[in-house]
C-alpha positions in Angstrom: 39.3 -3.9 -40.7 36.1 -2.2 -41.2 36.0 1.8 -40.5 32.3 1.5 -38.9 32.9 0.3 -35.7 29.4 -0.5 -35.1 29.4 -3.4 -37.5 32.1 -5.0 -36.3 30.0 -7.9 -34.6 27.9 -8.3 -37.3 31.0 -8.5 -39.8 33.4 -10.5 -36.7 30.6 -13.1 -36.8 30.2 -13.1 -41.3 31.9 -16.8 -41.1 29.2 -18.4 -39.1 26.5 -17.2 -41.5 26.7 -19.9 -44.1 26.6 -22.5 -41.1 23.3 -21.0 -40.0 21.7 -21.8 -43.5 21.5 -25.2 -43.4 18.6 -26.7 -41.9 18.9 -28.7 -38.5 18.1 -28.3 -34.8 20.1 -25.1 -33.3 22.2 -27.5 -31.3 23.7 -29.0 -34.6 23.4 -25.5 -36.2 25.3 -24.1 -33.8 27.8 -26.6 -33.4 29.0 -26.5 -37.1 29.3 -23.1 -36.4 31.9 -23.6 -33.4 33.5 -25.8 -35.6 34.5 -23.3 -37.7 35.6 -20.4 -35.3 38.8 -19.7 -33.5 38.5 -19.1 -29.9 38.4 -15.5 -29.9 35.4 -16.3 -32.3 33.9 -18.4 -30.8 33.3 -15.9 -27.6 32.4 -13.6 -29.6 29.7 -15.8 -31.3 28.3 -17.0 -27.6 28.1 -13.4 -26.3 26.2 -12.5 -29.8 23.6 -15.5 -29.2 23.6 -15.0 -25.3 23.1 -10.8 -26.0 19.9 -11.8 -28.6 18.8 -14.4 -26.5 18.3 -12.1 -23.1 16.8 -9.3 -25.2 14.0 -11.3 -27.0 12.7 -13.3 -23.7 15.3 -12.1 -20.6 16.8 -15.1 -18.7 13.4 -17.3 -18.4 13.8 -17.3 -21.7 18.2 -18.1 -22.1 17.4 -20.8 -19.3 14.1 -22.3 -20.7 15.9 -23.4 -24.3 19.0 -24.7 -25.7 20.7 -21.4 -24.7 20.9 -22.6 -21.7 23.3 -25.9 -22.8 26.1 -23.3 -23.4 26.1 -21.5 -20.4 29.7 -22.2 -19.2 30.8 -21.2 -22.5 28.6 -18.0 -22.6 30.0 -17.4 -18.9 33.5 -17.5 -20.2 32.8 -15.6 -23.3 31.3 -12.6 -21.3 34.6 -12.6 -19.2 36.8 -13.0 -21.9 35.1 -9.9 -24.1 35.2 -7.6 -20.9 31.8 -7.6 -20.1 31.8 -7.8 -16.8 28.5 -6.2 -15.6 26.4 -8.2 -17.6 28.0 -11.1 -16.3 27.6 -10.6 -12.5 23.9 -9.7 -13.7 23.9 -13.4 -15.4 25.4 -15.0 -12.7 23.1 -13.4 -10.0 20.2 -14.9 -12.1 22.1 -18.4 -12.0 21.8 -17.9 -8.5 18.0 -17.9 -8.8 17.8 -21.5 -10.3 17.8 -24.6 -7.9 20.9 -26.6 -6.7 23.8 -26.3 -9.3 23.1 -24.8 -12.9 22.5 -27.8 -15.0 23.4 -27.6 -18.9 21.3 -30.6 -19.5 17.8 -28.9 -20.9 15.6 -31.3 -18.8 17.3 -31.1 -15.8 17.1 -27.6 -16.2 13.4 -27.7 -16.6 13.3 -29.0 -13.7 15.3 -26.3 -12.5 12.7 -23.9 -14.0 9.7 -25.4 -12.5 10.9 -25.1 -8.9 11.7 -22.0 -9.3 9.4 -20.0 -6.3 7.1 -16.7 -7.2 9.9 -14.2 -6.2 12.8 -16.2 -8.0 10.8 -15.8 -11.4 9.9 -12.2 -10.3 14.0 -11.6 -9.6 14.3 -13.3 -12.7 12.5 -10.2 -14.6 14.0 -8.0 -12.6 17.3 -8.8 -13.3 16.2 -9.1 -17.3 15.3 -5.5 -16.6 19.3 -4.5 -15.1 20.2 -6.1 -17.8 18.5 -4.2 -20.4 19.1 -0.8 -18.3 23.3 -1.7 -18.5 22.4 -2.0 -22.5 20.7 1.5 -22.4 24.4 2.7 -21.3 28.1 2.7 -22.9 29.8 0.9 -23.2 26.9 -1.8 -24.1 27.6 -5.4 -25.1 28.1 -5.1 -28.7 30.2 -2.1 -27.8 32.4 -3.8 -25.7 32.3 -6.8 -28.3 33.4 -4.3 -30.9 36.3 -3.0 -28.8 37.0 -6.6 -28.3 37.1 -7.5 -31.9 39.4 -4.0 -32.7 42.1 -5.8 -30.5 42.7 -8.6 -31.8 41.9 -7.8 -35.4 43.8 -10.8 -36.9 41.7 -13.3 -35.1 38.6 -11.9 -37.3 39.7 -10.1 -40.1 42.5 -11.9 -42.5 
């Protein structure tokens, strides 16, 4: 195992990166990728996505592309690692969204364009939490790194 802690994600994830290469849609990218994962993984690689996801657009954003698909898997993942605040911050902007969250992307447009002034406001707000929990430790790559040092096998052999 690596003695800098801080790359653990990045080095936890080093089996997914050859997957990424080849060309394709980021649904068939990413399902190579699962393909080749163990479950511990494999939460690991849907909290890294979800995490990158949030930061470069906030939930609009995780809800408005093929993020979105994974969402029980990236709800799972989140409670599996630990990371529990970010989570309940997810799940409160579930709550947002129309009827039942729907993984299929259109229905989830659908979703999106319903979604009143102040739920798209909460939306940004809760982006915001989000992004304030990261500006605190433990983080979500810090919990994914305490995550990984625990079950070193499953990433490291």
């Amino acid at each position: 195992m690596p003695k800098d802690i801080g790359l653990l994600p990045q080095l936890a994830l080093e089996p997914t990166h050859a997957a990424l290469k080849v060309k394709g849609s980021y649904r068939a990218q990413q399902m190579r990728v699962l393909a080749r994962l163990n479950p511990r993984q494999s939460a690991l690689f849907h909290v890294w996505t979800f995490h990158g996801a949030v930061c470069n657009g906030g939930f609009y954003l995780v809800f408005d592309s093929s993020y979105g698909d994974s969402m029980p898997q990236i709800r799972h993942s989140l409670r599996e690692i630990g990371a529990l605040k970010h989570l309940a911050i997810l799940d409160r902007a579930i709550a947002q969204l129309t009827g039942e969250y729907c993984t299929d992307f259109r229905e989830r447009q659908n979703q999106l364009n319903l979604l009143s002034a102040e739920g798209g406001e909460a939306l940004e707000r809760m982006a915001g939490e989000y992004y304030q929990l990261e500006d605190r430790k433990p983080d979500v790559l810090s919990i994914a790194a305490d995550y990984i040092a625990t079950h070193p096998d499953d990433f490291f052999r």
